[in-house]
PASEBA-1860 file (N, C-alpha, C; in nm, 3 decimals):
! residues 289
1> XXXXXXXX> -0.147/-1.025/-2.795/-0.084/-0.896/-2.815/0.067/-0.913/-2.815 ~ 0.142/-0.878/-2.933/0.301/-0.868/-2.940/0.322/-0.695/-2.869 ~ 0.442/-0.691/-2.793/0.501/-0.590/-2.683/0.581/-0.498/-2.827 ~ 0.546/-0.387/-2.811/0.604/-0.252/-2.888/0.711/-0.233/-2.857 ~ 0.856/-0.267/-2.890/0.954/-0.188/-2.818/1.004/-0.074/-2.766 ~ 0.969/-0.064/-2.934/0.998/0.123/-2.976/0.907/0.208/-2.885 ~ 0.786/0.154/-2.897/0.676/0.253/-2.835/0.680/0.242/-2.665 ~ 0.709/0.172/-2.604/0.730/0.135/-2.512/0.849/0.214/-2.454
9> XXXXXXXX> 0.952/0.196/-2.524/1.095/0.281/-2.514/1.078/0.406/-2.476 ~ 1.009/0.482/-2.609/0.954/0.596/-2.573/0.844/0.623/-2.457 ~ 0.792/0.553/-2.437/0.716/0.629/-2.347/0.772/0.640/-2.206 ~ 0.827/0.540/-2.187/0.870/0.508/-2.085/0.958/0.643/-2.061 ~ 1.080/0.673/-2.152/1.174/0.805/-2.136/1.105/0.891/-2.155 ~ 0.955/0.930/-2.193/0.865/1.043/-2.215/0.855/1.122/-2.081 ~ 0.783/0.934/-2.057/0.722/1.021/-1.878/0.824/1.032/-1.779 ~ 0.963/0.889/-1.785/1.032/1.009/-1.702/1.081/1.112/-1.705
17> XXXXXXXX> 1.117/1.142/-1.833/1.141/1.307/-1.817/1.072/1.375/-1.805 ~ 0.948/1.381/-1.781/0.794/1.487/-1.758/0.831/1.493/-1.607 ~ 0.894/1.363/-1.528/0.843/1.346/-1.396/0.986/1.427/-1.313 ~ 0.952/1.504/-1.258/1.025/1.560/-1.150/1.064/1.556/-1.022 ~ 1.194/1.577/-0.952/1.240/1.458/-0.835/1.124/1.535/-0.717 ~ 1.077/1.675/-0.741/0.993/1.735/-0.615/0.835/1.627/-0.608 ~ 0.803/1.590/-0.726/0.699/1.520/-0.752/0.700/1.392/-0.687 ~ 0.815/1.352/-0.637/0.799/1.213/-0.584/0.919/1.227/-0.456
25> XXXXXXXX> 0.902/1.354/-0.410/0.972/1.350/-0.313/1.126/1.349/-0.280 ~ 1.217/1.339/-0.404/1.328/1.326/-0.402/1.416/1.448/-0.378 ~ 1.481/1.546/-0.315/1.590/1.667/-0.337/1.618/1.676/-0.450 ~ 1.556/1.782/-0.512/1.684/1.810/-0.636/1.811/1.792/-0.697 ~ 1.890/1.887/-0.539/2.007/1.905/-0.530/2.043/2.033/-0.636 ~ 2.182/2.065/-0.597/2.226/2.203/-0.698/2.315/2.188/-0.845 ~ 2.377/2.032/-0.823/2.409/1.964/-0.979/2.329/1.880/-1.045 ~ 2.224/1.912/-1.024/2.126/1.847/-1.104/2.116/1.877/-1.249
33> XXXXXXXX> 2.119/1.809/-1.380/2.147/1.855/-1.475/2.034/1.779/-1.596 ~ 2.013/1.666/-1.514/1.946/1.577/-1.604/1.741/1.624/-1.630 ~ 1.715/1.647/-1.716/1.583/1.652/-1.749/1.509/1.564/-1.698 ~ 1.402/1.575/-1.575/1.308/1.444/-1.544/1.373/1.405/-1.408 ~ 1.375/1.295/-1.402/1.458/1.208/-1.293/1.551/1.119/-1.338 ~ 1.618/1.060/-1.319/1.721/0.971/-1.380/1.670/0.851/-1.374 ~ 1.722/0.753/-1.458/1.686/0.617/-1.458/1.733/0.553/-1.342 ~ 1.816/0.558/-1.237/1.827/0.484/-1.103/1.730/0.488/-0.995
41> XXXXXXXX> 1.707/0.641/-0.998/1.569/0.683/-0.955/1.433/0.645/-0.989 ~ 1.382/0.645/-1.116/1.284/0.583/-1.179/1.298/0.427/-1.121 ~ 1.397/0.348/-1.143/1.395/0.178/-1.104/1.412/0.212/-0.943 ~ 1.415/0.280/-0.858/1.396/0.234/-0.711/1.277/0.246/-0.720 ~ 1.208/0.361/-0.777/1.085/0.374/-0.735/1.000/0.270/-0.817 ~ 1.080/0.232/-0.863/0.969/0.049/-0.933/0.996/-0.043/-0.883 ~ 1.095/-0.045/-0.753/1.153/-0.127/-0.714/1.189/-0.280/-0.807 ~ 1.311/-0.202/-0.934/1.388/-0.311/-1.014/1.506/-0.273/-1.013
49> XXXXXXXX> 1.643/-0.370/-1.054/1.760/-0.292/-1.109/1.770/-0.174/-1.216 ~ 1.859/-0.116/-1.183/1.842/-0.004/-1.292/1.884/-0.077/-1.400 ~ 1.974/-0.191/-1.383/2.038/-0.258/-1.541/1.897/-0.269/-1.631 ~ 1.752/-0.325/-1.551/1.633/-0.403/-1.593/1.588/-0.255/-1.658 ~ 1.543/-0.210/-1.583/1.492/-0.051/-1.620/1.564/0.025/-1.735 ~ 1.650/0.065/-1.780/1.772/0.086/-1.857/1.729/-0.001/-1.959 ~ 1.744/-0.138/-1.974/1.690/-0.207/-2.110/1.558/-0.180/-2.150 ~ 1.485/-0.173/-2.077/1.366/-0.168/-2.181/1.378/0.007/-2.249
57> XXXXXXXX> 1.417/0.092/-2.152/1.405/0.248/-2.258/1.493/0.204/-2.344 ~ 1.614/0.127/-2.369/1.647/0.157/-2.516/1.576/0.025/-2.573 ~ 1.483/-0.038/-2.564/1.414/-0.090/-2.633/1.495/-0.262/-2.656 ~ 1.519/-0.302/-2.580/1.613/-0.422/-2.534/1.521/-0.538/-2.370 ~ 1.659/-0.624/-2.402/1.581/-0.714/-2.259/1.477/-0.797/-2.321 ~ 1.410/-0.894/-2.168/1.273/-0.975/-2.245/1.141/-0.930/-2.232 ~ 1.087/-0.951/-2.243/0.921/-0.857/-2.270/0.896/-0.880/-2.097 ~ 0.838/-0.763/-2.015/0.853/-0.763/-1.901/0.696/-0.801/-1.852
65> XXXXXXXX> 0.698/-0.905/-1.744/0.561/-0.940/-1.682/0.414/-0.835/-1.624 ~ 0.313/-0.863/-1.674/0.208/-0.805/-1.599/0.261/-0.728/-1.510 ~ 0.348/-0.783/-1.390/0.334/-0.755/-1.285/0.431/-0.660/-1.316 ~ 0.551/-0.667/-1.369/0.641/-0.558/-1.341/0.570/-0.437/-1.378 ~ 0.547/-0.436/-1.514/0.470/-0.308/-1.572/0.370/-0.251/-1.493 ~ 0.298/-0.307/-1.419/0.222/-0.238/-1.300/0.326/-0.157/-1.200 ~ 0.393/-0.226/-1.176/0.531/-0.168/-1.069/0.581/-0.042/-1.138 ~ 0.587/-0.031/-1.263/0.655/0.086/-1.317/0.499/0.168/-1.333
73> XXXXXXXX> 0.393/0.128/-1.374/0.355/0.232/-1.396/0.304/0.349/-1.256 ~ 0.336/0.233/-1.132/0.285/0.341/-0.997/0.402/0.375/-0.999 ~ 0.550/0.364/-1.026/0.611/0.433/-0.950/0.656/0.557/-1.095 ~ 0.590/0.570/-1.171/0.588/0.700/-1.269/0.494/0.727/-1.228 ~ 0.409/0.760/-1.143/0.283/0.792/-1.133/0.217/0.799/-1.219 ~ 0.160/0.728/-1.345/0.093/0.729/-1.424/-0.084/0.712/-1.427 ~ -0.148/0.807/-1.472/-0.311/0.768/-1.449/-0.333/0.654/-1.506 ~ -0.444/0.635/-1.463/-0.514/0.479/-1.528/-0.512/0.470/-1.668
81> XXXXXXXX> -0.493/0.551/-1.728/-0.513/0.577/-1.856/-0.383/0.579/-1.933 ~ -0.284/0.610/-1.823/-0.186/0.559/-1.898/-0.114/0.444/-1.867 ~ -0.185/0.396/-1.735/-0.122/0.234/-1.670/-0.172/0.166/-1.787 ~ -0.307/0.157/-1.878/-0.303/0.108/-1.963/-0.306/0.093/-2.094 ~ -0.231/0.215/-2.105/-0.163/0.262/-2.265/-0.027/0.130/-2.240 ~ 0.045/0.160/-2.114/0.163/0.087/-2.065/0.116/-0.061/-2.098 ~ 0.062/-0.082/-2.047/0.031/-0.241/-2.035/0.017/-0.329/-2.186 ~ -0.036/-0.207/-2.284/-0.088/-0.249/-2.427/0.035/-0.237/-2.525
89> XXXXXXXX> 0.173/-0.118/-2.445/0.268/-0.132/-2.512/0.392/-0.234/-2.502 ~ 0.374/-0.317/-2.370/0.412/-0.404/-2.311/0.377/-0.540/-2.375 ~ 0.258/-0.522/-2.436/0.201/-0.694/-2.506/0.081/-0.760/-2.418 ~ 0.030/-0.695/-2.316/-0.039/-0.713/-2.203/-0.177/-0.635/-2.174 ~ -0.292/-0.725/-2.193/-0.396/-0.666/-2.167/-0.436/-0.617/-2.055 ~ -0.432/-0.507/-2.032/-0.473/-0.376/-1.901/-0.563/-0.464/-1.792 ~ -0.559/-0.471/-1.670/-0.642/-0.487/-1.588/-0.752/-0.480/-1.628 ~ -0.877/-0.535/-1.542/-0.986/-0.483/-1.591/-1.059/-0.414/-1.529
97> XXXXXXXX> -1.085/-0.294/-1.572/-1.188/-0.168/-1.492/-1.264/-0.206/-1.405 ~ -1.266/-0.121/-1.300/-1.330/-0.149/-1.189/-1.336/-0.067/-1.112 ~ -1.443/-0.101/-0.949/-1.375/0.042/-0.849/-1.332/-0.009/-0.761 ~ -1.238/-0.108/-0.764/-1.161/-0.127/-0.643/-1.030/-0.199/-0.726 ~ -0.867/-0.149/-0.706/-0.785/-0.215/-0.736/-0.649/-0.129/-0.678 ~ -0.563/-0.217/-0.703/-0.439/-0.190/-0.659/-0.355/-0.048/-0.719 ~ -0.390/0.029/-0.821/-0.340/0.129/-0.907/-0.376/0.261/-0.788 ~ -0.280/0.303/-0.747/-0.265/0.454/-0.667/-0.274/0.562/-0.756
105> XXXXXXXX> -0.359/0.642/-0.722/-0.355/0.738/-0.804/-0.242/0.859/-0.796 ~ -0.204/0.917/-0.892/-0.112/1.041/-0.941/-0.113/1.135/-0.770 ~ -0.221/1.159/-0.787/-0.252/1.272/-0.699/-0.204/1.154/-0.516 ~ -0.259/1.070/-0.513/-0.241/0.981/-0.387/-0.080/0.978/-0.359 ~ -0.043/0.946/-0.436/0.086/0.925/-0.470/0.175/0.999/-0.428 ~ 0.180/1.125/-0.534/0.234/1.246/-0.477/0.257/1.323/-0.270 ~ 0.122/1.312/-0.275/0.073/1.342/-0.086/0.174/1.198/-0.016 ~ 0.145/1.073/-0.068/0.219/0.994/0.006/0.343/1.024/-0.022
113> XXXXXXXX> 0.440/1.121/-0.100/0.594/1.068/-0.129/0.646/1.269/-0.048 ~ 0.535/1.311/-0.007/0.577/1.411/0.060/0.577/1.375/0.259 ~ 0.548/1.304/0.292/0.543/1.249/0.429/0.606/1.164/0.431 ~ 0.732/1.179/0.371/0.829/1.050/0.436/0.932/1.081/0.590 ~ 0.837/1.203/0.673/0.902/1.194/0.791/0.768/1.166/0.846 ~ 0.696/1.107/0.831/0.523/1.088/0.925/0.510/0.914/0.868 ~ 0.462/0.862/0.971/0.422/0.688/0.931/0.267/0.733/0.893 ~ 0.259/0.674/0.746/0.171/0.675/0.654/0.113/0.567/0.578
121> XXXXXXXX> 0.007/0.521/0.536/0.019/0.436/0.413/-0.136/0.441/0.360 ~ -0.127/0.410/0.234/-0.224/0.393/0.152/-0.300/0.271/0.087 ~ -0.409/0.256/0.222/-0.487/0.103/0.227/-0.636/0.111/0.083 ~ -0.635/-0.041/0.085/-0.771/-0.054/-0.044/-0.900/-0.096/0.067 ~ -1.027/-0.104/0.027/-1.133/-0.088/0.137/-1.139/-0.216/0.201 ~ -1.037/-0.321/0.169/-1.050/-0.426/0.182/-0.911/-0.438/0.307 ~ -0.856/-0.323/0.352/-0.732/-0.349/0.410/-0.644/-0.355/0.436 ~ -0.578/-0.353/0.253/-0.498/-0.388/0.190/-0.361/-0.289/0.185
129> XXXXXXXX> -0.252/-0.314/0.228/-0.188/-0.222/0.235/-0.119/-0.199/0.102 ~ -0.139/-0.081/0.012/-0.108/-0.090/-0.124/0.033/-0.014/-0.119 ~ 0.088/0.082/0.003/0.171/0.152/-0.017/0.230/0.216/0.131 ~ 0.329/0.236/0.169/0.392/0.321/0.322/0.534/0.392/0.278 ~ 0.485/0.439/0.376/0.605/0.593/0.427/0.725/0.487/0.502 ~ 0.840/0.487/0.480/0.964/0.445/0.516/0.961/0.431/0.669 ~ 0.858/0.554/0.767/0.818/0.538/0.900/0.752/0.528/0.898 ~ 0.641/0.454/0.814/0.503/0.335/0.874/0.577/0.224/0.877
137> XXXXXXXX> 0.688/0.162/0.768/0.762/0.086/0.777/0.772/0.049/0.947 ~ 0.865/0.182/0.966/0.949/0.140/1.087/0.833/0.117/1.202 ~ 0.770/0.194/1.252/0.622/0.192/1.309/0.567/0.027/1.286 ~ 0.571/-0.054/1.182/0.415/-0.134/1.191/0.475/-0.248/1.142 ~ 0.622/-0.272/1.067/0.683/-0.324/0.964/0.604/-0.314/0.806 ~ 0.693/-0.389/0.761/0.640/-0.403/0.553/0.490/-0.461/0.538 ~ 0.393/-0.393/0.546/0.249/-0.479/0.540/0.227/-0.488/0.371 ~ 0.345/-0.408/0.349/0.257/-0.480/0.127/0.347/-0.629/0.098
145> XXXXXXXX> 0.404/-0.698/0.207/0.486/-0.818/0.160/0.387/-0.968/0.139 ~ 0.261/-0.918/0.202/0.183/-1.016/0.209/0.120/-1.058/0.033 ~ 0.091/-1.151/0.025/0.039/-1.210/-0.100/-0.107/-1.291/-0.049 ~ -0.175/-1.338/-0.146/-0.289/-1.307/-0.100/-0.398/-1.303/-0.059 ~ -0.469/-1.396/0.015/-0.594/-1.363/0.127/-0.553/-1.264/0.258 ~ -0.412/-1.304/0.259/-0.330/-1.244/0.373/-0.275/-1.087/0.341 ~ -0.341/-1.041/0.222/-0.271/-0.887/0.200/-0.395/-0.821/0.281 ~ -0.511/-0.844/0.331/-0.605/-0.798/0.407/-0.602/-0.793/0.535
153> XXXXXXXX> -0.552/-0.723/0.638/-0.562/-0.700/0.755/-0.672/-0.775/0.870 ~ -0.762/-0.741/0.763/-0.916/-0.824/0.788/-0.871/-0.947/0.860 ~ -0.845/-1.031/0.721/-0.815/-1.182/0.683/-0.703/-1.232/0.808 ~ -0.579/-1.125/0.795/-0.508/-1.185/0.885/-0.539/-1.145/1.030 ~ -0.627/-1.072/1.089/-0.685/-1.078/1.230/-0.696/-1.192/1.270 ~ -0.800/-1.283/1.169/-0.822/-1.389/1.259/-0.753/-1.534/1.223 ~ -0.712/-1.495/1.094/-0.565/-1.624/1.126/-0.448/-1.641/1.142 ~ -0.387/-1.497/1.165/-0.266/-1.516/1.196/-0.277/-1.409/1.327
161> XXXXXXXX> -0.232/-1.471/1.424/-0.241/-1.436/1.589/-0.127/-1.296/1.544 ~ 0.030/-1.328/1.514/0.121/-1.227/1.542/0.075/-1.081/1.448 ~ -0.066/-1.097/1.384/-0.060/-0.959/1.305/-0.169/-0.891/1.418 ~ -0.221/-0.928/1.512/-0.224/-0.810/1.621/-0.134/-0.781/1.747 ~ -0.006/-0.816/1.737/0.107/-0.799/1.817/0.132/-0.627/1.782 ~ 0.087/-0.568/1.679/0.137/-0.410/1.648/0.045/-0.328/1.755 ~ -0.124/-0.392/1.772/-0.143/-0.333/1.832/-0.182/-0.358/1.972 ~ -0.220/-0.258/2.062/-0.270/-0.256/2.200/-0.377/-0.361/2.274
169> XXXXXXXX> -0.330/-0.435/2.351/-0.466/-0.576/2.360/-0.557/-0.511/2.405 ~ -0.595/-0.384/2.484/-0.719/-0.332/2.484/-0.809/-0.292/2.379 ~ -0.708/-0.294/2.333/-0.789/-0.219/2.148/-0.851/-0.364/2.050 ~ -0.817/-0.484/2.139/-0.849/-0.593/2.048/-1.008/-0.624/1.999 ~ -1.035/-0.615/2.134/-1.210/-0.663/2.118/-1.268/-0.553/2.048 ~ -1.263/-0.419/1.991/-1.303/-0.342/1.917/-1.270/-0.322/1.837 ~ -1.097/-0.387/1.805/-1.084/-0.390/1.660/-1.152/-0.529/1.575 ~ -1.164/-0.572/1.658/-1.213/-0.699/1.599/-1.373/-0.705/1.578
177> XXXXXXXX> -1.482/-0.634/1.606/-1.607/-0.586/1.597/-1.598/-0.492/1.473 ~ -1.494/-0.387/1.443/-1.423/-0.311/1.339/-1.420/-0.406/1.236 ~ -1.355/-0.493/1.228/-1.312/-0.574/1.084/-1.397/-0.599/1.035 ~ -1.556/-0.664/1.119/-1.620/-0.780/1.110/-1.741/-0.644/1.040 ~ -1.754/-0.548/1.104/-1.861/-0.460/1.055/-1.797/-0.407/0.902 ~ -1.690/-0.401/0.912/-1.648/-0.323/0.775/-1.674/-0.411/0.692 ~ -1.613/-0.524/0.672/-1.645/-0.667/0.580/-1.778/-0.690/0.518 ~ -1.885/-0.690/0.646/-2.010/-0.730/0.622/-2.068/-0.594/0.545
185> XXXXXXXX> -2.027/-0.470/0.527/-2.066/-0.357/0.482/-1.983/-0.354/0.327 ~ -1.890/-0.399/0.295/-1.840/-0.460/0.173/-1.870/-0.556/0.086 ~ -1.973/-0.652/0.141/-2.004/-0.770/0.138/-2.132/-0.728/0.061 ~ -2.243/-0.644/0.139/-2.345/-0.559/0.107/-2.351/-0.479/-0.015 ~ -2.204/-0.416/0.010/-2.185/-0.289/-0.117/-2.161/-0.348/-0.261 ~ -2.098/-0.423/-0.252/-2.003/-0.509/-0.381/-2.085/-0.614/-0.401 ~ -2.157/-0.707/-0.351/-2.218/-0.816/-0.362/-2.171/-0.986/-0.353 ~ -2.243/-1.081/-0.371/-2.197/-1.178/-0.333/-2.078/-1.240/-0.424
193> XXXXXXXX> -2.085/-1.184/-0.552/-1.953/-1.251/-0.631/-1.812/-1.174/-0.620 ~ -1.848/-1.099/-0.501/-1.746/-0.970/-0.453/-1.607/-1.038/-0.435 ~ -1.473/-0.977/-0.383/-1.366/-1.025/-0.348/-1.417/-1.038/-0.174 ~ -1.486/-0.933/-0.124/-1.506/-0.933/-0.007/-1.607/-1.023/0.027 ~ -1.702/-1.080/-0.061/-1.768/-1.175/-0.038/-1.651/-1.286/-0.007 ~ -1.604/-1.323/-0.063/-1.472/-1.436/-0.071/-1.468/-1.436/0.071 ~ -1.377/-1.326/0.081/-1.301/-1.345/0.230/-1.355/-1.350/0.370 ~ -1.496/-1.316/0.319/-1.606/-1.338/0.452/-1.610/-1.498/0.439
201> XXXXXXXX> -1.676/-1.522/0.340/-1.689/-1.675/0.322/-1.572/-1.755/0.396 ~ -1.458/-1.754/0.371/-1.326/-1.794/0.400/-1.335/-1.792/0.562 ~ -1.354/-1.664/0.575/-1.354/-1.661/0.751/-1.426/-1.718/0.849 ~ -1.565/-1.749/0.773/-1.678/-1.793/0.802/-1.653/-1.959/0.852 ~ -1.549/-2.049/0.717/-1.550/-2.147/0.767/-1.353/-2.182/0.887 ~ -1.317/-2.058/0.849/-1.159/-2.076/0.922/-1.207/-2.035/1.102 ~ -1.269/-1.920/1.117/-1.272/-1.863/1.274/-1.387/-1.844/1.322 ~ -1.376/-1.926/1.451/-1.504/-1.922/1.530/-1.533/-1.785/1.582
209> XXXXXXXX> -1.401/-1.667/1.591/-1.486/-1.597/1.642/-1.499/-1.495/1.535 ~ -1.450/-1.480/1.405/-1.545/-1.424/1.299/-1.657/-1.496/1.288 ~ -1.691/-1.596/1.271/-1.799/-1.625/1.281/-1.947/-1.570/1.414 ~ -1.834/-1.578/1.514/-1.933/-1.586/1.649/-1.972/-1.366/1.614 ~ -1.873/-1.334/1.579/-1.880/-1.186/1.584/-1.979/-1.135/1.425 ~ -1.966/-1.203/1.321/-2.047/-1.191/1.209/-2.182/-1.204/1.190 ~ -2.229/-1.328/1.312/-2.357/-1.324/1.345/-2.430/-1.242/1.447 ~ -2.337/-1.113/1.476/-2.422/-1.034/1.566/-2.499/-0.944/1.470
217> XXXXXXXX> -2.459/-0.925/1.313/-2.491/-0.858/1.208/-2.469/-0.718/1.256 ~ -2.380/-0.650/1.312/-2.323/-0.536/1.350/-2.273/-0.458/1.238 ~ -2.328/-0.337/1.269/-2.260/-0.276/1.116/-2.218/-0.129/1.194 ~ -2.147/-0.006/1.052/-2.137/0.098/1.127/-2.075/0.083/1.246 ~ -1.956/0.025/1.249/-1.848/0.063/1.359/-1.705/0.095/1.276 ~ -1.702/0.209/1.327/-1.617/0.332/1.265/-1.442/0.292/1.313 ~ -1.330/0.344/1.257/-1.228/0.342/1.359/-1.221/0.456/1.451 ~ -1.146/0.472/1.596/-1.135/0.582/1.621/-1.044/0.677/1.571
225> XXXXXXXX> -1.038/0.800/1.562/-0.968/0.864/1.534/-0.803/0.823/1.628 ~ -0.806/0.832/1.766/-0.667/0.758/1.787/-0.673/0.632/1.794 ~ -0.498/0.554/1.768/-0.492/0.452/1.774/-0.330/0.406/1.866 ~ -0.347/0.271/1.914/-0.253/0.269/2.017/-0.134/0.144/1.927 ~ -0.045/0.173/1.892/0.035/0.053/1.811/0.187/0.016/1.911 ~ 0.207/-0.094/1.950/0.276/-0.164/2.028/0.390/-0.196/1.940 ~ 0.536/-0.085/1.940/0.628/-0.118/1.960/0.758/-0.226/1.938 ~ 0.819/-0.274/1.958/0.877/-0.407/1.972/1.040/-0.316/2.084
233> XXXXXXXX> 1.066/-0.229/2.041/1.116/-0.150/2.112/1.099/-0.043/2.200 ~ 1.006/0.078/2.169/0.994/0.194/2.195/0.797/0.168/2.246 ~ 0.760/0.093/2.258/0.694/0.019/2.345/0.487/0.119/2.255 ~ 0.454/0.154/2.386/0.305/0.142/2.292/0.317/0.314/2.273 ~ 0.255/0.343/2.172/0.269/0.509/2.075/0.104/0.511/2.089 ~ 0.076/0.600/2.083/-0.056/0.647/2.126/-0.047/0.772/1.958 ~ -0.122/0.726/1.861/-0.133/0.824/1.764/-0.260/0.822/1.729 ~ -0.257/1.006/1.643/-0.386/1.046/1.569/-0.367/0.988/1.455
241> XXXXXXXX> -0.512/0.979/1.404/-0.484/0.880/1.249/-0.609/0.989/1.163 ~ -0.567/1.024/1.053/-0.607/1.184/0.994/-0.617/1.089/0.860 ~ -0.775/1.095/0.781/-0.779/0.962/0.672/-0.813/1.074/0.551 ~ -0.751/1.065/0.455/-0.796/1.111/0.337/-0.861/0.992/0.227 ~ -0.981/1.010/0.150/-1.008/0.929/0.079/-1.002/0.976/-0.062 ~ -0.958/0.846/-0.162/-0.977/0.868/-0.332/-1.114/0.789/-0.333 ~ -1.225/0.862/-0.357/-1.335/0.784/-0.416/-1.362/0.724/-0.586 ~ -1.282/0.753/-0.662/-1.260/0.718/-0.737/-1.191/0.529/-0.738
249> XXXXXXXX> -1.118/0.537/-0.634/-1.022/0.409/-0.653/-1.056/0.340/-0.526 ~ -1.152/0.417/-0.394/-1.181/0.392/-0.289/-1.049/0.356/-0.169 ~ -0.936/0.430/-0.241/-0.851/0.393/-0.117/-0.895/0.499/-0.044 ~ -0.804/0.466/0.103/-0.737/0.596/0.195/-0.609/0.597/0.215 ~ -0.560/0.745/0.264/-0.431/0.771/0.285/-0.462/0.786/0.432 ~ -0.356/0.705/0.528/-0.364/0.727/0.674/-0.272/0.793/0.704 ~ -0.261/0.897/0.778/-0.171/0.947/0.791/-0.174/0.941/0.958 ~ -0.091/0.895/1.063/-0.051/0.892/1.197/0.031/1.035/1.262
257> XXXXXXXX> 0.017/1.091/1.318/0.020/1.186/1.390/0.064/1.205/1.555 ~ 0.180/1.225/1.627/0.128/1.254/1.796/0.154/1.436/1.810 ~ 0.069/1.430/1.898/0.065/1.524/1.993/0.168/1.570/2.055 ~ 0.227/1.707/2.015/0.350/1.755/2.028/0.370/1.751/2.192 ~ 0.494/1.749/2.308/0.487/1.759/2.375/0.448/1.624/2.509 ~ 0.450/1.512/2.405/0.364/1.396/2.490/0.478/1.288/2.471 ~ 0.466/1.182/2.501/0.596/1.083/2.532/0.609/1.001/2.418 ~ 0.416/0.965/2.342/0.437/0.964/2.199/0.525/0.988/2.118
265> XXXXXXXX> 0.501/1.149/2.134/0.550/1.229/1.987/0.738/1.201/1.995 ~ 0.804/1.230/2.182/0.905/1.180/2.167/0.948/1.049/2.115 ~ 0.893/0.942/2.114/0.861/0.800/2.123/0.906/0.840/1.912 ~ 0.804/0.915/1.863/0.794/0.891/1.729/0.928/0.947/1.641 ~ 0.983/1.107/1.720/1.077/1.153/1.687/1.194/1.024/1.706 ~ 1.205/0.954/1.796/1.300/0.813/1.791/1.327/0.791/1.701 ~ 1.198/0.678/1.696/1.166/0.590/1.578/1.228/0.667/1.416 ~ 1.215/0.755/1.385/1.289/0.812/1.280/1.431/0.810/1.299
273> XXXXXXXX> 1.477/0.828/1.403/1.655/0.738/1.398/1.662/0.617/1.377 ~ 1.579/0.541/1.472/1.624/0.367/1.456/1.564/0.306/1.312 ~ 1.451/0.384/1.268/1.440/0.302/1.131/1.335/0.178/1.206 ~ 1.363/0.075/1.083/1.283/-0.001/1.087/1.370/-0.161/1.111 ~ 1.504/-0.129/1.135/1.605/-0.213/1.219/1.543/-0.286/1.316 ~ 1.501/-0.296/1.429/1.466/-0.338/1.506/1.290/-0.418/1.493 ~ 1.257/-0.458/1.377/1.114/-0.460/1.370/1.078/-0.590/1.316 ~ 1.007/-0.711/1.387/1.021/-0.798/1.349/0.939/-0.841/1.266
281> XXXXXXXX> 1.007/-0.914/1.151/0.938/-0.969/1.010/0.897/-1.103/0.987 ~ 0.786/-1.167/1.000/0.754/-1.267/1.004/0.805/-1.336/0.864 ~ 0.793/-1.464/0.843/0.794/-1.532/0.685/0.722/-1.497/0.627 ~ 0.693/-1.413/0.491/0.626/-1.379/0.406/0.508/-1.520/0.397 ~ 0.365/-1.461/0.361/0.282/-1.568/0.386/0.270/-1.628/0.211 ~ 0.239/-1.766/0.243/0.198/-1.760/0.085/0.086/-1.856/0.021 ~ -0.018/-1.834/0.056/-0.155/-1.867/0.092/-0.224/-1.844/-0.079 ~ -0.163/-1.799/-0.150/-0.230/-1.705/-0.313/-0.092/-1.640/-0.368
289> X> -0.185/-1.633/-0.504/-0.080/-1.526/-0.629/-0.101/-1.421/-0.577
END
């Protein structure tokens, strides 16, 4: 497939000007003049330069990777349908259909870019953190930096020790009965040539105690509704966790919550000053593409 410029150009300035700053969360403001959102805006939310972003609407630059064009098409919120109109005007054959992948939907999207004062994010059934609120950030650090066996929460339970430092060591031995039941219920659903087949397999021969915990064949263990996440500063937060699901794409939106009036909720009102300054970031893992 050769990349459309022209068509590409256009679409690209189509939908941002369809797209509006309330739609993705941005202030208006009262000199607002421009139709849509502006192109600086559009490239944060694709996280590229605006110089990069800017070339391709006037139909310029080098033909942009798989990967970027995915990046633009979540952060236009574009349906699947038009992530891969995008992809075909790009020179790039569309993902391939499925019910589980990385593409957030319009509607997901939206709900996540209105809670950017609540720690939020939008996981795949596998774990996967596909998306967060600026205070899940600060709350949990960057969990979409991982690449990939390690973009699964799952995966990194049992090989990397510091990814249960977020949470509560009482909460360990049941989150860890949690992973192992969800997996094996993915494993079931999707089948053996599954992705989740993979990563069981993987675990199977990396950790004795996925292993020791996989052979209890435990299934149906739920999360609780609260959860206790440990701090690095402002020490352990005791939150509600309120799950919306896309069955279509099988994510959820988590949304974290405290209880007005409790040392939590002060604890959380903080954390929205300090940011995500204080929050420590391991070396990006790099285990996969």
């Amino acid at each position: 497939m050769t990349i459309d410029r022209d068509g590409l150009a256009e679409f690209l300035r189509l939908r941002r000007e369809a797209l509006q700053p309330e739609d993705v969360g941005i202030p208006r403001g009262q000199r607002r003049r421009t139709s849509g959102l502006r192109r600086e805006e559009v490239a944060a939310l694709c996280h590229m330069s605006t110089d990069y972003y800017s070339r391709l609407e006037r139909a310029r630059g080098p033909q942009p990777s798989g990967q970027m064009i995915a990046s633009i098409a979540q952060g236009l919120h574009l349906s699947r349908v038009e992530r891969d109109h995008l992809f075909r005007l790009a020179g790039h054959q569309p993902p391939t259909q499925g019910t589980v992948g990385d593409h957030v939907s319009p509607g997901l999207m939206r709900i996540l870019d209105r809670l950017q004062d609540t720690p939020a994010e939008i996981v795949s059934e596998l774990g996967e953190t596909l998306r967060q609120t600026d205070l899940g950030v600060a709350l949990v650090g960057d969990l979409t930096r991982y690449s990939g066996n390690a973009r699964s929460i799952g995966y990194r339970w049992f090989t990397d020790p510091d990814s249960r430092l977020i949470y509560h060591p009482d909460d360990h031995a049941f989150l860890t009965r949690m992973w192992v039941s969800g997996l094996r219920e993915m494993v079931t659903m999707r089948g053996s040539g599954s992705r989740a087949a993979h990563l069981a397999e993987l675990l199977l021969e990396e950790s004795d105690e996925f292993r020791r915990t996989w052979n209890t064949h435990e299934v149906g263990v739920r999360p609780t509704e609260t959860k206790r996440f440990v701090h690095p500063e402002l020490g352990t937060l005791e939150l509600t966790c309120q799950t919306l699901l896309d069955p279509a794409q099988s994510h959820h939106l988590l949304v974290y919550t405290a209880t007005p009036g409790t040392e939590s909720h002060e604890k959380l009102q903080l954390l929205s000053v300090i940011g995500s300054q204080t929050i420590r970031v391991s070396p990006t893992p790099t285990d996969g593409p």
